[in-house]
C-alpha positions as CSV (number, residue, x, y, z in Angstrom):
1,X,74.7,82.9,76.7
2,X,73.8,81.6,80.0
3,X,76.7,82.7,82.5
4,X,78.7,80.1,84.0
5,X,77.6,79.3,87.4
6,X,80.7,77.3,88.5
7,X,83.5,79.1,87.1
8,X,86.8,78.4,86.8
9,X,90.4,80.0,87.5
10,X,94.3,79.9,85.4
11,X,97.4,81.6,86.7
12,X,99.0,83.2,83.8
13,X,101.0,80.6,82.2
14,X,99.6,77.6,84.4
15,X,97.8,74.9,83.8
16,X,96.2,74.9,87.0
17,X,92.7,75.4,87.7
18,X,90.8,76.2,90.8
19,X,87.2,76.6,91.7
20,X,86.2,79.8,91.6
21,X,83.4,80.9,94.8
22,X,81.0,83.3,94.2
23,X,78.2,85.0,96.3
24,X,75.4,82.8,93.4
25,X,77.6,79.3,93.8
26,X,78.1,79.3,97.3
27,X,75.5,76.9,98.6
28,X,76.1,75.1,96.0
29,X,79.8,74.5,95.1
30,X,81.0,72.5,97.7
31,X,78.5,69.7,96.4
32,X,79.5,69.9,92.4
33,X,83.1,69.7,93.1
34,X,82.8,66.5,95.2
35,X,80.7,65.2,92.5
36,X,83.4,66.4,90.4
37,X,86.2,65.2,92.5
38,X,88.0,68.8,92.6
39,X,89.9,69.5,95.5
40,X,91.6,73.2,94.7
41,X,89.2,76.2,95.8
42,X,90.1,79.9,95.0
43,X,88.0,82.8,97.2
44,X,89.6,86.1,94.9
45,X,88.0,89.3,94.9
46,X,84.9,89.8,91.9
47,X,87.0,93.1,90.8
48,X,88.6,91.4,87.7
49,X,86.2,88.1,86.5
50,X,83.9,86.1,89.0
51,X,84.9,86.1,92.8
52,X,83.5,87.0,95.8
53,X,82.9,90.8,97.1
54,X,81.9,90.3,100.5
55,X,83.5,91.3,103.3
56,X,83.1,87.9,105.1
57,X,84.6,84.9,104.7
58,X,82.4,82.3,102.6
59,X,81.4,79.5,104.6
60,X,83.6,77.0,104.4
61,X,82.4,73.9,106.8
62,X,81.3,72.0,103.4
63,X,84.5,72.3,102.1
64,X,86.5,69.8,104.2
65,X,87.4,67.9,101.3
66,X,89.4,70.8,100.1
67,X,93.4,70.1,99.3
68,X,94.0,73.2,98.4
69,X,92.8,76.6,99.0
70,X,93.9,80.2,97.7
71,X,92.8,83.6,99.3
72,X,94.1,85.9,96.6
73,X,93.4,89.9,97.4
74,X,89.9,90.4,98.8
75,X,88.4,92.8,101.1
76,X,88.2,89.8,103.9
77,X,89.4,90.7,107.2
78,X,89.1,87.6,109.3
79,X,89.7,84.3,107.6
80,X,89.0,82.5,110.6
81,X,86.8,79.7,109.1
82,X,89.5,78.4,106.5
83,X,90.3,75.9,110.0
84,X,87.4,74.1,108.8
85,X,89.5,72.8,105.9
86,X,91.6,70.4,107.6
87,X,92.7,68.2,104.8
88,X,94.5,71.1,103.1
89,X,98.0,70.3,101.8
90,X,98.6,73.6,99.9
91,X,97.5,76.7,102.0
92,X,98.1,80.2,99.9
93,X,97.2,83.5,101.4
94,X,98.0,86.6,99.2
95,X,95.8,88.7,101.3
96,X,94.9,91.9,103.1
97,X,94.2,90.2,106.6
98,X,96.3,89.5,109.8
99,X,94.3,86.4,110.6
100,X,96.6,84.4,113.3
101,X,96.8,80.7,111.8
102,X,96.5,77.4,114.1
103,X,99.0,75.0,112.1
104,X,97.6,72.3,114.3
105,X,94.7,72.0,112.6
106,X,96.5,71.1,109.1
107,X,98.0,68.2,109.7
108,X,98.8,67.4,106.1
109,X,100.1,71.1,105.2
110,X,102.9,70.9,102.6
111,X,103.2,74.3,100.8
112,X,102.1,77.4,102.5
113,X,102.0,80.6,101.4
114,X,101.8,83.9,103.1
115,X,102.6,87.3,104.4
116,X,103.5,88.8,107.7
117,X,100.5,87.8,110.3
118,X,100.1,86.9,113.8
119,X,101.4,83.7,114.7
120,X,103.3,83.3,111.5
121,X,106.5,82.5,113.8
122,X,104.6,79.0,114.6
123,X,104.8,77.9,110.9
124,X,108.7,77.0,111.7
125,X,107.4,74.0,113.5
126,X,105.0,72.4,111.0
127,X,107.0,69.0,110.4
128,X,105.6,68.3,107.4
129,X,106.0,71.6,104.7
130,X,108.0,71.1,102.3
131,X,107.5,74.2,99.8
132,X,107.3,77.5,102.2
133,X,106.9,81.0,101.1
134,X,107.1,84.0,103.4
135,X,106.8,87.5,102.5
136,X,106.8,91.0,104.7
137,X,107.5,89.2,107.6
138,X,109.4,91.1,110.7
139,X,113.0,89.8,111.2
140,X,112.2,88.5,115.0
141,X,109.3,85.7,113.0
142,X,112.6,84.0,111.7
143,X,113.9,80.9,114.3
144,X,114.6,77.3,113.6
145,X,112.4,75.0,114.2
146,X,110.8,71.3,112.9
147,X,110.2,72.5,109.7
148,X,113.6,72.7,108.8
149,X,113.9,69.2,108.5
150,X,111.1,68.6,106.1
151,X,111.2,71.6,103.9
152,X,112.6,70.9,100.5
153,X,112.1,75.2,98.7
154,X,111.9,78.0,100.7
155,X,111.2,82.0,99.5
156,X,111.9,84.7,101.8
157,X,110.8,88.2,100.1
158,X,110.5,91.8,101.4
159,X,112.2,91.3,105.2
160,X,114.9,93.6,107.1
161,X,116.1,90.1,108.2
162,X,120.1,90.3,108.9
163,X,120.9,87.5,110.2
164,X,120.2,83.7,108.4
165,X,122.5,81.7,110.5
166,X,118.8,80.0,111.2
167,X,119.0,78.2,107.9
168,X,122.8,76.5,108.3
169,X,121.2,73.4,110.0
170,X,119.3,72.6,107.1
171,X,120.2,69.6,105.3
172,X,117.0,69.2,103.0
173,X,116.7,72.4,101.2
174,X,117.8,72.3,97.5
175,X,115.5,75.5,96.4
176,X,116.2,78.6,97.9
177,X,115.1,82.3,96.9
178,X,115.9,85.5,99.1
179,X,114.6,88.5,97.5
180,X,114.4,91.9,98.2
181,X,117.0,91.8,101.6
182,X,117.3,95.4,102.3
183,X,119.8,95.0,105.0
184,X,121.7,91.4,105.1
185,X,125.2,92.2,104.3
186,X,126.4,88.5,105.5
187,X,125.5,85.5,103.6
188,X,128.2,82.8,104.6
189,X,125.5,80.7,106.5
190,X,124.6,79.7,103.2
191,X,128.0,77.9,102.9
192,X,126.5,74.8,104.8
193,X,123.9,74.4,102.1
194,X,125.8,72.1,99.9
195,X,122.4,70.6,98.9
196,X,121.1,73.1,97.2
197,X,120.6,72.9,93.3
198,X,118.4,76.2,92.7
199,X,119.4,79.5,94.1
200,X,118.4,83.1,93.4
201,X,119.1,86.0,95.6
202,X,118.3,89.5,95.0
203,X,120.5,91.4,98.0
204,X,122.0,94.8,97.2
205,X,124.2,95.1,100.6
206,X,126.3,92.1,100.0
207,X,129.6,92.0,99.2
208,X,131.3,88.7,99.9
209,X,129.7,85.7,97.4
210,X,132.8,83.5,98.5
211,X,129.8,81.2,99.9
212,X,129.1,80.1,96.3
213,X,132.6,78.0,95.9
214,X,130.7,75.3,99.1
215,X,127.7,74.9,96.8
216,X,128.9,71.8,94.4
217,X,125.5,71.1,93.8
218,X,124.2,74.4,92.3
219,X,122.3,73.8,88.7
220,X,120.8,77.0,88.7
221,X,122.4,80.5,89.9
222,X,120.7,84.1,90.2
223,X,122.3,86.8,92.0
224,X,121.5,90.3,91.8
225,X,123.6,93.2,93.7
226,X,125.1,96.4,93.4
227,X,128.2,96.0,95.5
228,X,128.8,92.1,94.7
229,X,132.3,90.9,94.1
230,X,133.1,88.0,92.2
231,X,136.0,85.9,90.8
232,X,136.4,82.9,89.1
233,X,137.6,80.6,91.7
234,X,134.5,80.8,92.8
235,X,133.1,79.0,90.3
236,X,135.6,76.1,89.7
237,X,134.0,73.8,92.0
238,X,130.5,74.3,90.2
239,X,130.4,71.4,87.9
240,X,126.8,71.0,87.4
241,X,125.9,74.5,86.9
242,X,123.1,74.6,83.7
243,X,121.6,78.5,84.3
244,X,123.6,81.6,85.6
245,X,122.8,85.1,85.7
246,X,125.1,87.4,88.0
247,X,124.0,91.4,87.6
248,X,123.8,94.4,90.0
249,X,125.8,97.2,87.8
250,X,128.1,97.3,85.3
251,X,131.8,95.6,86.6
252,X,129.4,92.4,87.1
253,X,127.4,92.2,84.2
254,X,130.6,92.2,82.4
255,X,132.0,89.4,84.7
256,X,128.9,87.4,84.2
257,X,129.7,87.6,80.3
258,X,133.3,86.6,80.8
259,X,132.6,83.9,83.0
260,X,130.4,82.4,80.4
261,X,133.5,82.6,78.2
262,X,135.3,80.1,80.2
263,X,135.7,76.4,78.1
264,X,133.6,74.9,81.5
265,X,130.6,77.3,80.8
266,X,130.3,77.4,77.2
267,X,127.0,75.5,77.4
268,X,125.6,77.2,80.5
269,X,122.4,79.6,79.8
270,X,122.6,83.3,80.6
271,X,119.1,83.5,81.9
């Protein structure tokens, strides 16, 4: 069977599919997805299915068209020439390199995606995200900025960070996940965030949740710490809650079970 020259790439459990570049479709590509009006390209490493295995970036000044572009674990060092792209709205780097990014040249930039890298500090001024992911990143990259007043969910993973007073000022955020804090032991900024409908937190130096009682708004709830202390009057604003899942060791588990006990809860899902 003849091998597929333009092939093509699925998250597990997504729907989504992305353009797959590869050392024989490279010259070519940029042509058959105009022709085929797709805009999502994917430059992934060859290791596991088609991809690329150089060590330079693909050329991408054909590629203008692009709306959205994945770099997802290759051995690519400098990822320069994805400024050529300058229609992206959905920028994703999952990768190996410390490739300093020029925001100015995406004007249209709604989601991005990325690790710690130089520069990264300048993504806090890109009025128009509005889905931001940051992962790895040192706790001095963290200010506010423009962003905050167009940026709808926001992950934080892997930091040291210890303060978040930086997000209080935020009146558009209604998904927010902080994973992985190793040393925050103070989330009352959070408090102010009376918008937010989806929140997951995995923090194992926090104490205090009295925060939660501000959030009206809350639909969905994740916590996960070791020290956490809860009651129930924290919960008896929470009207709208459909998901909750508090855990860390044993005294909360057991809350979480009782809590679900409660007449208000009885429909609410565990996970």
């Amino acid at each position: 069977m003849k091998e597929n020259k333009f092939p093509i790439f699925r998250f597990t459990n997504s729907d989504i599919e992305y353009q797959v570049i590869t050392e024989e479709n490279s010259t070519s590509l940029a042509r058959y997805m105009q022709k085929n009006d797709l805009k999502k390209l994917i430059i992934t490493s060859s290791e596991n299915g088609p991809g690329w295995n150089g060590s330079t970036l693909p050329d991408l000044s054909d590629f203008v068209f692009l709306e959205e572009l994945l770099i997802h674990w290759t051995n690519i060092k400098n990822i320069d020439g994805i400024h050529s792209c300058k229609n992206l709205k959905v920028l994703w780097l999952d990768n190996d390199d410390a490739t300093s990014i020029e925001f100015s040249n995406f004007p249209y930039l709604e989601k991005f995606i990325s690790w710690e890298r130089k520069n990264i500090k300048n993504i806090w001024n890109v009025s128009t995200i509005k889905e931001l992911t940051l992962a790895g990143l040192r706790k001095d990259n963290f200010t506010y900025g423009e962003a905050f007043k167009s940026i709808e969910k926001l992950r934080i993973l892997k930091t040291p960070l210890m303060d978040i007073s930086f997000l209080s000022k935020n009146n558009k955020i209604s998904f927010l996940e902080l994973l992985d804090f190793s040393k925050i032991e103070d989330l009352s900024p959070l408090q102010t965030l009376t918008q937010l409908k989806h929140l997951r937190i995995s923090a194992h130096k926090v104490k205090d949740f009295s925060f939660l009682k501000y959030l009206v708004n809350l639909e969905k709830l994740y916590i996960s710490s070791r020290i956490g202390e809860f009651t129930k009057d924290y919960f008896s604003g929470l009207n709208k809650l459909q998901k909750v899942n508090l855990s860390g060791n044993v005294s909360i588990q057991k809350f979480n079970r009782e809590l679900l006990t409660l007449d208000k809860f009885k429909g609410v899902c565990k996970s």
